[in-house]
C-alpha positions in Angstrom: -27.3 5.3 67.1 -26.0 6.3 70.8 -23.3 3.9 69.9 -21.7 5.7 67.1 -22.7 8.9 69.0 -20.1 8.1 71.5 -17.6 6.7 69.1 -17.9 9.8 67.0 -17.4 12.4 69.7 -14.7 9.7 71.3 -12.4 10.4 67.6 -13.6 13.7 67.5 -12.1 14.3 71.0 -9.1 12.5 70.3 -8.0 14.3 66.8 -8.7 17.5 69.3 -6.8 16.5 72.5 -4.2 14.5 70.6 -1.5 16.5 69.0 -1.4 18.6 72.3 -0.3 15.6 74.0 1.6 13.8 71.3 5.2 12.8 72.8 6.4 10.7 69.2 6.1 10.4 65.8 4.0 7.7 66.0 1.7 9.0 68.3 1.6 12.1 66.2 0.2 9.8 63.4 -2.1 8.2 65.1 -3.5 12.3 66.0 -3.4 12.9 62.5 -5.8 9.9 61.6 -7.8 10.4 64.0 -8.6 14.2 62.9 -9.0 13.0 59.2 -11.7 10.2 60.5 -13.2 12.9 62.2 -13.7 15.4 59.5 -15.2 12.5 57.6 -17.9 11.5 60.1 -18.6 15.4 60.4 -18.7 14.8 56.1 -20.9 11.5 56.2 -23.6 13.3 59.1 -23.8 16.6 56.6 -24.3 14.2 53.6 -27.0 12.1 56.4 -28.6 15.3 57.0 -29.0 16.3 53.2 -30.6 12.7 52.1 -32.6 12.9 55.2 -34.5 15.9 54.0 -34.7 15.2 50.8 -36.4 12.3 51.6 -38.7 13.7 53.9 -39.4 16.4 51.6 -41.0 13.9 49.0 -43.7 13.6 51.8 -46.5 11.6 51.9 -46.4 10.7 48.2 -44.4 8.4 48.9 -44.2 7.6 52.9 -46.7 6.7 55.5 -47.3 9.1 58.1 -45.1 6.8 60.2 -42.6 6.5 58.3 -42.2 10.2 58.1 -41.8 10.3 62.3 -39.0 7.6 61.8 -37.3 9.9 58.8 -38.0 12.9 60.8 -36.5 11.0 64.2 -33.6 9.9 62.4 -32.7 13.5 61.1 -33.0 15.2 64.3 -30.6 12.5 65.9 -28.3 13.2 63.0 -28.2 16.8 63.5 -28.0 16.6 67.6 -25.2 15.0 67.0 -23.7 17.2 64.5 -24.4 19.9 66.9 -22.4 17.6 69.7 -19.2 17.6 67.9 -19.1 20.9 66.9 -19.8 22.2 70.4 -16.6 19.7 71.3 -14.7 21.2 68.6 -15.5 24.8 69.5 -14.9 23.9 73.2 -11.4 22.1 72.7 -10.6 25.1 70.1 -11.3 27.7 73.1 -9.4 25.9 75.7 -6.2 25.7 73.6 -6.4 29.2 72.9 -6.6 30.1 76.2 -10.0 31.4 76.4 
């Protein structure tokens, strides 16, 4: 999970950082698909998030107690790292503005 942690925020950073620094066409391309993957792993941990809770709303009906800590573990690492490359976002937005 760390793993794609890093990977996320790496692309994240990237699409951010990238088009400041882009000297070519290519390398402008290679911003631009980097942003796009980025605001799809943003997507896929929203749509995470929303199954998560869903399933951990059906409760102990249908999942042992620890079952429900692993569901409940895996959402809040989901959402951290949500929260993480928004932060980013915000943070790269800021500093290109100036602020």
């Amino acid at each position: 999970m760390k793993k794609i942690a890093i990977i996320s925020l790496s692309a994240f950073v990237m699409a951010v950082a990238g088009p400041a620094i882009a000297q070519n066409s290519t390398e402008k391309e290679v911003c631009r698909i980097s942003a796009i993957t980025c605001v799809n792993l943003a997507g896929n941990l929203r749509k995470r998030i929303k199954t998560l809770n869903a399933e951990i709303a059906k409760g102990s009906a249908k999942y042992s107690l620890e079952d429900l800590k692993m569901l409940e573990q895996k959402l809040q690492e989901a959402m951290n790292q949500l929260d993480r490359m928004e932060a980013e976002s915000t943070k790269q937005l800021d500093k290109k503005e100036g602020k």
